[in-house]
SEGU-825795 format. One record per residue: residue in one letter; x, y, z of N, C-alpha, C, CB in turn. Coordinates in steps of 0.1 Angstrom, whole numbers, plus 5000, padded with zeros to 4 digits. Glycine has a CB too. Example, Ala and Ser with C-alpha at 12.3 -4.5 7.8 and 13.67 -1.06 7.14 Angstrom:
REM residues 2
a513249435078512349555078513249675078511349555090
s512849785071513749895071512950005079514149945057
This chain:
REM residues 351
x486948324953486548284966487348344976486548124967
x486648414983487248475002487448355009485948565014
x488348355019488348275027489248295042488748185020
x488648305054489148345064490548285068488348325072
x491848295072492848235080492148175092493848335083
x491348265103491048265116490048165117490648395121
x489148145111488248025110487847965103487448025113
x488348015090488047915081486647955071487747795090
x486048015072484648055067485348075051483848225077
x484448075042484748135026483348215024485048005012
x483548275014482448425011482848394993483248635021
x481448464986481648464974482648664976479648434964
x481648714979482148874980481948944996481048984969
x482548975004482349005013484049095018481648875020
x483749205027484849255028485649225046484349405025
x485049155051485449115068484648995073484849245079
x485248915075484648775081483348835092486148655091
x482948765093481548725106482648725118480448515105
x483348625116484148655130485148785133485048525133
x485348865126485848995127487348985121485849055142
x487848885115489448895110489348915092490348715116
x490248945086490149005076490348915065490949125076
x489948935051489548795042490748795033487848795032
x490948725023492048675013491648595005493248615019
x492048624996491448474981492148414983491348484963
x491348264981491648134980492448114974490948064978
x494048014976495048024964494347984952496447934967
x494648054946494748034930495647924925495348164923
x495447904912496747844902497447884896496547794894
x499047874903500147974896500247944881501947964902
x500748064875501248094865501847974860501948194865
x501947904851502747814844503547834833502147734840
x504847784836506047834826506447924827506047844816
x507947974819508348104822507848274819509348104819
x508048384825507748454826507248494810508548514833
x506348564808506148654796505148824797505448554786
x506448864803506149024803505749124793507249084807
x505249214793504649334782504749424792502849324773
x506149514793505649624801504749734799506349674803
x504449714784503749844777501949784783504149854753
x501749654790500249614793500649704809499749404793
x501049794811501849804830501249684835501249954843
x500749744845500949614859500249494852499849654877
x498549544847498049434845498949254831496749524841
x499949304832500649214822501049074833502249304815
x500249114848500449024857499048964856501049094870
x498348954853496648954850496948824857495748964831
x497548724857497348574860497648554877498548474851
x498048684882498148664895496748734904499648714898
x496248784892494848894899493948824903493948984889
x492848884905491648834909490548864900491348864921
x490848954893490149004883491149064870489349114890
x490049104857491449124848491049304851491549044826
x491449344838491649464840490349564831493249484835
x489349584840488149604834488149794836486849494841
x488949824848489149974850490649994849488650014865
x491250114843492650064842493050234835493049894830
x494250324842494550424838495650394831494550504846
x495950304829497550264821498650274836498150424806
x498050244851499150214862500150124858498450154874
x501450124866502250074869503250054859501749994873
x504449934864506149954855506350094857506149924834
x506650144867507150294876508250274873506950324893
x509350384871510650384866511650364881510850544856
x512550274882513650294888515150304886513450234894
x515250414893516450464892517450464906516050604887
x518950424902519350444916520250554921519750334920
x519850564936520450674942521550654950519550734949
x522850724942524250754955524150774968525150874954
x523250884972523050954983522750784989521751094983
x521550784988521050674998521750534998519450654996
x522850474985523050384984521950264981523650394992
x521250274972520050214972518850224958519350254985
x518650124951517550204943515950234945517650154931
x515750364942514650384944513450394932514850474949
x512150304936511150274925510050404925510250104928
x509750474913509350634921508050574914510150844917
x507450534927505850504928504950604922505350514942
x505650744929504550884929504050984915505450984938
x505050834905504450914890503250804884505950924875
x502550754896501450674891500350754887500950574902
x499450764879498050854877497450954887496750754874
x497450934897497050994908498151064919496150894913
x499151004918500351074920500450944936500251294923
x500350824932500550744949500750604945498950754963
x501150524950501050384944499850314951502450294946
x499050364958497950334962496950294946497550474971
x497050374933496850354921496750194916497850434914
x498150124926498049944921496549914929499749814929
x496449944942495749904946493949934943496349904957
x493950074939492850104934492150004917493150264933
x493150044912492649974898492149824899494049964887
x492949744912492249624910491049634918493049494913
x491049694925489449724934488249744929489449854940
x488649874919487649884909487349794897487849974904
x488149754894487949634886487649524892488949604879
x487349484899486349364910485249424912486949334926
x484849544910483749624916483249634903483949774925
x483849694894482749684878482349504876483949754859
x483149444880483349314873481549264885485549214878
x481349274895480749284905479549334901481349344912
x479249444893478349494891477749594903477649394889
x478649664908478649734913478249844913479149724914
x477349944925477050084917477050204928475450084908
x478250154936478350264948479650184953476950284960
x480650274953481550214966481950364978483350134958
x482650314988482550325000484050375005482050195006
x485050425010486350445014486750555024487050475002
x487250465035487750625048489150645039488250585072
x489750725040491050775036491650935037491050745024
x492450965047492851085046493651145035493351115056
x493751035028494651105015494651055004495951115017
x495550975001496550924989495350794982498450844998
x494850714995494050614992492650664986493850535005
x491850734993490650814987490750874971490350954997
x492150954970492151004957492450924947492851084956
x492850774951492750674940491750594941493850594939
x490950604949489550504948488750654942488750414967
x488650734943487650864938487850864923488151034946
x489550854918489550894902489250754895491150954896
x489550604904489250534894487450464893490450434895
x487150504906485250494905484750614890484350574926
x485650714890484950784880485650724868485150954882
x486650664867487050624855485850504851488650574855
x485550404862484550344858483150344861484850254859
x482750464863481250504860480350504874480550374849
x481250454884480550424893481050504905480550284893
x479750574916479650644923480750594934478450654926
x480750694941481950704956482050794964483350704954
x481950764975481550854987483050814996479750804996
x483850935001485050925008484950915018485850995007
x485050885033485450955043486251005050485350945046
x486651105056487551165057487751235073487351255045
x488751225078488051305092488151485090489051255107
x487551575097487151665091487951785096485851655090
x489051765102490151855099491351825086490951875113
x490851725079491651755067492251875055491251695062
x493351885054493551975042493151955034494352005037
x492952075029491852105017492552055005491452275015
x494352045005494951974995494851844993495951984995
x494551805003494651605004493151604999495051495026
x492051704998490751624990490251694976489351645001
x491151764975490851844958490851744947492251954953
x491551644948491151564938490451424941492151544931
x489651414955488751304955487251484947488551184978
x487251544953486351644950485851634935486851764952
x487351684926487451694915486851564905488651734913
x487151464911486651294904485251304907487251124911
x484651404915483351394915482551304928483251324901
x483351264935482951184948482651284958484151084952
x481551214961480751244979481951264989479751084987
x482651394994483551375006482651375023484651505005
x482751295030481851325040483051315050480551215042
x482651445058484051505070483151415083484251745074
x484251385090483451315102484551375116483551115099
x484251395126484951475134485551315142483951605143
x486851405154487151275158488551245153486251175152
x488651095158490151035154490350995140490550915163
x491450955136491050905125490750765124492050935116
x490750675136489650555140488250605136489650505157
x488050715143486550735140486050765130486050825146
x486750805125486150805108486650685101486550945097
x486650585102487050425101485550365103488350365114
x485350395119484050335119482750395114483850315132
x482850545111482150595105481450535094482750685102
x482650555086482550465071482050315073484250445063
x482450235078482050085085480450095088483050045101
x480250205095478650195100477750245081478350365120
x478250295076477750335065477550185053478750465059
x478950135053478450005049477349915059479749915046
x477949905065476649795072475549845071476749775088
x475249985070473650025070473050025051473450225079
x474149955045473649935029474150075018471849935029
x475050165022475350235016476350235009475250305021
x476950115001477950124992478549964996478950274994
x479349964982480549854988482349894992480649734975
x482349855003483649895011484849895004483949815023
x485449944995486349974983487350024992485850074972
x487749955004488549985012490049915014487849975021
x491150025014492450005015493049945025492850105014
x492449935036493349855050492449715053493249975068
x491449665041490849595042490349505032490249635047
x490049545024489749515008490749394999489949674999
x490149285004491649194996491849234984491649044993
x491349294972491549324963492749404962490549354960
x492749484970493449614970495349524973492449744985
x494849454982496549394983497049324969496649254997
x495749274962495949194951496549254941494949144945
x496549414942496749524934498249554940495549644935
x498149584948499749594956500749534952499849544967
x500449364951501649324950502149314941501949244953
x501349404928502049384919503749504920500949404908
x504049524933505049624931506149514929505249744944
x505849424941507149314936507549224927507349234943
x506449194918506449184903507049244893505349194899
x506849364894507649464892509149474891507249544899
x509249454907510749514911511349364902511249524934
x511149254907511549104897511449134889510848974896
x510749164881511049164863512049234860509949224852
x511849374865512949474862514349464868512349614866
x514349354872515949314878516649134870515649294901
x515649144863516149004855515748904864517848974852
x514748894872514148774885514948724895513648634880
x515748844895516248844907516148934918517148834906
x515648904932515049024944516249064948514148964958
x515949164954517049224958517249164975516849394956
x518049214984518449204998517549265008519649254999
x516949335003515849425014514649555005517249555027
x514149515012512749655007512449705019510949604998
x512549885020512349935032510950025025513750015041
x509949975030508650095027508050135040507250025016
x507450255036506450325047505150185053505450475036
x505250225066504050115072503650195079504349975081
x502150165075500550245082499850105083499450385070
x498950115075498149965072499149835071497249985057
x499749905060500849805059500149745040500749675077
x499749865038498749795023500049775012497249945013
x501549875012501949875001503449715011502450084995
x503449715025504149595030503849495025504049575043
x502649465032501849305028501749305013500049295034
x501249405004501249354991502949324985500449484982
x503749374992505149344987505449184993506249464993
x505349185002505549015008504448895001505249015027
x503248924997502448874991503248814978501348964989
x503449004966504448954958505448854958504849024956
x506648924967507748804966507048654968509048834980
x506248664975505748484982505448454968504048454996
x504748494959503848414948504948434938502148484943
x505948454939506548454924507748354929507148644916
x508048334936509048274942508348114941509248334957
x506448104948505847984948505947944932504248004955
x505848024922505448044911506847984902505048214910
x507847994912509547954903510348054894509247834892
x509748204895509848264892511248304892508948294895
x511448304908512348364916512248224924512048514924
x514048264933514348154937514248204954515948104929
x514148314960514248394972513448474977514948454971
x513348534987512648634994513848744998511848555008
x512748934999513748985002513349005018514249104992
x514349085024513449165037513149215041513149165043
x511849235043511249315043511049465057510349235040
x511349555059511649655067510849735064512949705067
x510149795073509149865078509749995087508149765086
x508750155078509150235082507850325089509950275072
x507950345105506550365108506650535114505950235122
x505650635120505250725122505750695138504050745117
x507150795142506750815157505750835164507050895162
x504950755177503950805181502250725172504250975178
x502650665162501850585153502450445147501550665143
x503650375163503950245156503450155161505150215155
x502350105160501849965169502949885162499949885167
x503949835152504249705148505649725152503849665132
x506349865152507849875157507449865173508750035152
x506249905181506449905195506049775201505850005201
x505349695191505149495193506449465191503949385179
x507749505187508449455179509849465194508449545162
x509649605196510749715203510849755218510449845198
x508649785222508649885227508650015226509049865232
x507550095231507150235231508650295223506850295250
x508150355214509150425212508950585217509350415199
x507950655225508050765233507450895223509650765239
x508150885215508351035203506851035199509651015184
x506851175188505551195178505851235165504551275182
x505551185157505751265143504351275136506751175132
x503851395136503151435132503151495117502951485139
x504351465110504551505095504251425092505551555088
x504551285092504151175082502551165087505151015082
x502051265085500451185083499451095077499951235082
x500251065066499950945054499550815064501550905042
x500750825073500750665076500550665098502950565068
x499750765100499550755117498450705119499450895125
x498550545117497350445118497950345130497050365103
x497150345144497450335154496650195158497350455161
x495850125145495250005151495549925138493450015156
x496649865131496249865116495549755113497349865107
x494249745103493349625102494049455099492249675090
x495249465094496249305091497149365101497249275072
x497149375115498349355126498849265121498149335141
x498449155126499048985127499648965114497748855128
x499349015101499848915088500849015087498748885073
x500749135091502049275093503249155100501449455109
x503149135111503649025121504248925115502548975128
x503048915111504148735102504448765093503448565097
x504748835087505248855071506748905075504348985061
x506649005087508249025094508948935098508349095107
x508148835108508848705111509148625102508248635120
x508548605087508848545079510048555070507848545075
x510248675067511348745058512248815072510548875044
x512448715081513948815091513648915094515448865084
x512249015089512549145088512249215099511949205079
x511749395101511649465107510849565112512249475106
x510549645116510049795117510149905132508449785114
x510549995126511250105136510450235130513350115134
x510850315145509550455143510750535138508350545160
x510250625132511250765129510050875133511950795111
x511450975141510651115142510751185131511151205152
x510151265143509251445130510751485121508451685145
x511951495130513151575126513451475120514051645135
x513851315118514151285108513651245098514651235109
x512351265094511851235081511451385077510451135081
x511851515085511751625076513351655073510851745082
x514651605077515751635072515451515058517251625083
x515251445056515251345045514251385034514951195051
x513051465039512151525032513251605020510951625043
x513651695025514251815024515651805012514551855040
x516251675016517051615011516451554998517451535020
x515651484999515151424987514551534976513951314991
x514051654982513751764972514651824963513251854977
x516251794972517151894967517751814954518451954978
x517251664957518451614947516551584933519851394956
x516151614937515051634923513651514923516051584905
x513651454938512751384945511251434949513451354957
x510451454942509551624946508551534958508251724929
x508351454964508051364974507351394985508951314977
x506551374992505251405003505851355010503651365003
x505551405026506251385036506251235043505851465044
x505551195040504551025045505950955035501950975035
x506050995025507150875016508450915024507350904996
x509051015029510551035037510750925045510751165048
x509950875052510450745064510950625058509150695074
x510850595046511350485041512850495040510850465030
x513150635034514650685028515550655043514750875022
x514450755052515250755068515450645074514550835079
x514950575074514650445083515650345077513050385082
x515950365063516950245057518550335062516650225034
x518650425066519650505071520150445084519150625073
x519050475091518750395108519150215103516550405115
x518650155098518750025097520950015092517349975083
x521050075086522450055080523150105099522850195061
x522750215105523250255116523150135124522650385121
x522250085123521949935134522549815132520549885134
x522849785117523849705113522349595108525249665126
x521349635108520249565101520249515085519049645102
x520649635078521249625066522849645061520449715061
x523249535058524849565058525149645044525849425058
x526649735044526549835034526449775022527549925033
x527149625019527049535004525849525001527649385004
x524549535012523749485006522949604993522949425019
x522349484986521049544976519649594979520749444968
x519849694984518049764988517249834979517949885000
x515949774975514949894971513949964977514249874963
x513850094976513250174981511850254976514150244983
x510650194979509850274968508950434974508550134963
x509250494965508850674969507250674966509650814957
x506550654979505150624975504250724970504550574986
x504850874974503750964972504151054965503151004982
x503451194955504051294951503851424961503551304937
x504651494961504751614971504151724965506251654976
x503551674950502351804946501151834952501951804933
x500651694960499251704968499651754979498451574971
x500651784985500851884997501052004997501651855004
């Protein structure tokens, strides 16, 4: 069951309330008793916190982490997920709600990382997909929605406009919205990163997670996580959570800050200037102490650059996390004792 925050409404399947605010399943019933992990099932060994089990499934998740001197911090390297993004957590449960659904078309705007994990896992499960894309994209960011076999449709414009593009295509009956900045499913898939990070630390969170914020799909699914494993007794804490945004693309550091002035136009992964969960972005900061600050072009390409030399092969969109936990330690946001993870969302072979 869906069910609105804003008014209250519930839906059997539906991707956006009637009144325009964005949907969430109805709490569930936690897990009972203590943990019992199978990393060799990856993510889905969390099956009890899904919404669905695992009916589409490339063998995602349990991503290796390792930690790094340089940055003081360990980092979870997302970017060896199937498709090369951790967008992969969030696809697999998508599609697996969508086979489970009976589904036989889905729907996705995405300039990148998100499209190429809704494109490979609609082909893993049989079922059609049409991308949208705005239509000065590189030809690298769609070679492998192409290759899975999915409909790319270029739409000129902002990359809002090809948002509503896609939106006017569902509404007129052309698929179901298998959408990343919207799709509760997809967060459901998400959080399994902090599931993750807990198990693989003996259930205990660390002091801070600094990730890339656009939508805020791999944020919210991390604060989701900590919230349910913690509700769950799992864990006894929350960590907090720090947000790393696109100069020139921060609505949540400039709600937070004010204008930050700059542009960064390298992290293009994450230059999303309306994101569809503002508010739960919002409270999930206010909830966990936390944060979000913009970085420019020059510092997420000295950190790019950095992370290549030491054997990090990483897309530009994943640098702002590394940089931003830099800035935060300069701000005194993160103190040096503390425990940070850092997750490397993307692979730098699709660029």
């Amino acid at each position: 069951m869906l069910e609105c925050a804003a008014c209250g409404a519930t839906y059997a399947d539906r991707w956006r309330c009637t009144c325009g605010a964005p949907l969430d399943f109805a709490d569930r019933p936690l897990p009972d008793g203590d943990p019992d992990i199978d990393p060799t099932a990856g993510l889905w060994t969390f099956e009890s916190f899904l919404p669905t089990g695992p009916e589409v499934t490339l063998g995602e998740g349990f991503t290796p982490t390792t930690e790094s001197e340089e940055w003081d911090c360990e980092f979870k390297l997302e970017y060896v997920h199937p498709t090369g993004s951790f967008k992969d957590r969030g696809a697999t449960a998508t599609l697996s709600l969508a086979a489970e659904l009976g589904v036989d078309r889905v729907v996705e705007d995405s300039s990148g990382n998100a499209g190429a994990a809704i494109a490979t896992y609609a082909a893993r499960a049989g079922i059609d997909a049409s991308i949208y894309v705005p239509a000065s994209v590189k030809p690298s960011k769609v070679r492998a929605i192409e290759r899975a076999g999915a409909e790319v449709v270029r739409v000129d414009g902002s990359r809002e406009a090809v948002t509503e593009a896609c939106i006017e295509a569902v509404e007129a009956g052309d698929g179901w919205y298998a959408s990343h900045a919207w799709n509760p499913a997809f967060y459901a898939g998400t959080a399994t990163f902090a599931y993750e990070v807990a198990a693989e630390r003996n259930w205990e969170v660390p002091d801070a997670v600094v990730t890339p914020l656009g939508h805020g799909t791999l944020f919210l699914g991390a604060y989701r996580g900590f919230r349910a494993l913690r509700a769950a007794g799992w864990t006894d804490s929350m960590p907090r959570l720090l947000g790393a945004q696109a100069a020139g693309y921060a609505p949540i550091a400039t709600a937070l800050h004010g204008a930050d002035g700059g542009t960064n136009d390298l992290a293009d992964g994450i230059q999303i200037r309306e994101p569809a969960r503002r508010d739960q972005i919002l409270d999930a900061i206010e909830a966990t102490d936390g944060d979000a600050i913009a970085l420019s072009e020059s510092a997420v390409e000295a950190t790019l650059d950095r992370l290549h030399e030491r054997g990090f092969y990483t897309e530009p969109s994943c640098a702002v996390a590394p940089a931003a936990l830099e800035q935060y330690r300069e701000q005194g946001v993160v103190a040096p004792a503390d425990d940070v993870v850092v997750p490397l969302t993307g692979s730098g072979l699709k660029t």
